[in-house]
C-alpha positions in Angstrom: 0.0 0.0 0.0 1.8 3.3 -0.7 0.0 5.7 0.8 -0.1 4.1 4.3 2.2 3.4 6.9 3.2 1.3 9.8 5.8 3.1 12.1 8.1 0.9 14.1 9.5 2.0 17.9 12.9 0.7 18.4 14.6 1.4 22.2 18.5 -0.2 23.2 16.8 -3.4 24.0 14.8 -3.7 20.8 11.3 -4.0 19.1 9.4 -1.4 21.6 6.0 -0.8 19.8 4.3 -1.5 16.1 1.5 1.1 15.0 -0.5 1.3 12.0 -3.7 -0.1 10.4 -4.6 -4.1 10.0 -6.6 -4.1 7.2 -8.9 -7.6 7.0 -10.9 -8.7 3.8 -14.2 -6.8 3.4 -16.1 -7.1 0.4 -13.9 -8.8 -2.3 -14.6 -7.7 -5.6 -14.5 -9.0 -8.7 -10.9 -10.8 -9.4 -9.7 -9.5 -12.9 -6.3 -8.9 -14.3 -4.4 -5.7 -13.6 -3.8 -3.2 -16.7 -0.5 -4.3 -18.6 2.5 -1.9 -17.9 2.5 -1.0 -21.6 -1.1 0.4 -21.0 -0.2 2.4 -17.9 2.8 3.6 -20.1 0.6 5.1 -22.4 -2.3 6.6 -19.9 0.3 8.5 -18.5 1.7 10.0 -21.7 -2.3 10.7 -22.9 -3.2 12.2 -19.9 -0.1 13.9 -17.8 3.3 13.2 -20.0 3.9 17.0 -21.4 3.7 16.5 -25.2 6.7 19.1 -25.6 9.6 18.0 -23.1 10.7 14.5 -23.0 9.6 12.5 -19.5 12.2 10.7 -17.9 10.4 7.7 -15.9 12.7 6.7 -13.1 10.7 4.1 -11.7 7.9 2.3 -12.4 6.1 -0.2 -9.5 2.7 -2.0 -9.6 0.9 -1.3 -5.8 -2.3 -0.1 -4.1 -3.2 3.0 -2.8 -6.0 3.2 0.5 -8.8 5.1 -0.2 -10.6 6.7 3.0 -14.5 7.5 2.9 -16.5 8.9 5.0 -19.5 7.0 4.4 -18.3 3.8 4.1 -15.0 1.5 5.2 -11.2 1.8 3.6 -10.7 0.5 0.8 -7.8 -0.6 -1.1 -7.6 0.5 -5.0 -4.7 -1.3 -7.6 -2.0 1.2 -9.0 0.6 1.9 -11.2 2.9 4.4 -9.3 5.1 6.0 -12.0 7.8 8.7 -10.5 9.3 10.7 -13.1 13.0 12.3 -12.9 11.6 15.3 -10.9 10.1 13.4 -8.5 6.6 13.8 -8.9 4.7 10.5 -8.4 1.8 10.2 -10.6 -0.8 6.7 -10.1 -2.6 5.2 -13.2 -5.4 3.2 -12.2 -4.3 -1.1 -12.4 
């Protein structure tokens, strides 16, 4: 999950604490294949790639991001997470 985090308290003697969120399985959807890499690649040049520099892509990594609601429970959405050389981080729905 990359927007979410479990934070780790470490002391002299060792593991002191863990924190975060235990996500369980809710309501499964539908199982179907993530979009192809190639695919992502090109939703990204359509829709945020500027058509008149060249975009470095310096990384590249299929995940899920956690979507919070307020009327209803978290959810957990598959992503493409493409960072380009600047840094920016831009996710193509998987």
């Amino acid at each position: 999950v990359f927007n979410d985090a479990l934070i780790f308290e470490m002391s002299p003697a060792g593991l002191h604490s863990v924190s975060g969120i235990w996500y369980t399985a809710g309501n499964i959807h539908s199982q179907r294949y993530a979009l192809s890499i190639s695919d992502a690649l090109i939703a990204f040049m359509n829709n945020y790639a500027d058509k008149n520099t060249n975009t470095i892509i310096t990384d590249i990594q299929l995940g899920y991001n956690l979507i919070d609601t307020v009327n209803s429970s978290s959810e957990i959405k598959p992503v493409w997470r493409i960072t380009v050389e600047n840094n920016a981080i831009y996710y193509i729905d998987a």
